[in-house]
C-alpha positions as CSV (number, residue, x, y, z in Angstrom):
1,X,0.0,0.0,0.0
2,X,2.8,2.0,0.6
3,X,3.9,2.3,-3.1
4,X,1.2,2.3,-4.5
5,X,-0.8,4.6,-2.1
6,X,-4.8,3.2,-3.4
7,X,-7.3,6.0,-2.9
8,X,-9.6,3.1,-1.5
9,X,-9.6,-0.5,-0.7
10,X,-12.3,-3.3,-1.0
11,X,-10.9,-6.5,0.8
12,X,-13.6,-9.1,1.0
13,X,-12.9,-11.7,3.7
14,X,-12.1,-9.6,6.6
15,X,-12.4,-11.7,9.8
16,X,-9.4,-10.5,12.9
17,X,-8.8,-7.3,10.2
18,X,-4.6,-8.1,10.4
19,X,-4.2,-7.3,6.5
20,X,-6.5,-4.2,6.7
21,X,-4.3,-3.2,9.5
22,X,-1.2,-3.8,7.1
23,X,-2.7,-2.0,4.5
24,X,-3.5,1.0,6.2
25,X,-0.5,1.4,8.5
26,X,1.5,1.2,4.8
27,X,-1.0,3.7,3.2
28,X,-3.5,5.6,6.0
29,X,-4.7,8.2,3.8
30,X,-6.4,5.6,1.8
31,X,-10.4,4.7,2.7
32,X,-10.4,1.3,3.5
33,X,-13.8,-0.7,3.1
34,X,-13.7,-4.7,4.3
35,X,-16.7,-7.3,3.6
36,X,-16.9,-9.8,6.0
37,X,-19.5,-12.9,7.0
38,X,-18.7,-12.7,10.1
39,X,-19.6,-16.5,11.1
40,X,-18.0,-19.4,12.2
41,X,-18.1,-20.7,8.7
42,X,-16.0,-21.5,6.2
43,X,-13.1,-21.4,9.1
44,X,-14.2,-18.0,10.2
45,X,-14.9,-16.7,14.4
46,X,-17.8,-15.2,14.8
47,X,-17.3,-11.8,16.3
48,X,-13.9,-11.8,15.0
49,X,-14.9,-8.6,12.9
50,X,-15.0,-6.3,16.0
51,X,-11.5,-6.6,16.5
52,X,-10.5,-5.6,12.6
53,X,-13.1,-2.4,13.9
54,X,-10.9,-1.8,17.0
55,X,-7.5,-2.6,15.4
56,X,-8.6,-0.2,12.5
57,X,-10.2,3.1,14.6
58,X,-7.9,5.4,14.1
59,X,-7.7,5.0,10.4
60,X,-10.9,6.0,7.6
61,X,-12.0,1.9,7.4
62,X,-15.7,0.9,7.2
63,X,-16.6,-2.8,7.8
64,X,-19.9,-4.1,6.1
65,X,-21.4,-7.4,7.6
66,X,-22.6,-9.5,4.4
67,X,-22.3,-12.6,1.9
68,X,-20.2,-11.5,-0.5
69,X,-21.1,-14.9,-2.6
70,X,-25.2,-13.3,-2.7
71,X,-24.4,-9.8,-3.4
72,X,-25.3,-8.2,-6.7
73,X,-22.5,-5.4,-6.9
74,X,-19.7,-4.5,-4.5
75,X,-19.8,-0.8,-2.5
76,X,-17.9,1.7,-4.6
């Protein structure tokens, strides 16, 4: 993220938020926007998304609780 400082990123497949972390501690001017299922699923914790949220507070990041896989078009 760093060299090539995105505007915005779309990372589906959130869950403990340790790459939107990376990302945004290499780029933090960049809007971050993360899709997650938030389930215990498909290896997933549930609730792990509310650390990616505190990990990610001081930065512009916006979590969305959804399945990808039924969506019709992605935010942005």
């Amino acid at each position: 993220a760093h060299v090539l400082q995105p505007a915005t990123i779309l990372e589906i497949g959130v869950r403990f938020g340790y790459s939107a972390a990376a990302f945004l501690h290499g780029y933090s001017a960049a809007k971050y926007i993360g899709i997650d299922l938030d389930t215990d699923s498909y290896g997933g914790v549930k609730g792990a998304i509310n650390w990616a949220k505190k990990i990610t507070q001081p930065f512009d990041a916006e979590f969305i609780v959804a399945d990808t896989q039924a969506m019709n078009s992605f935010p942005g």
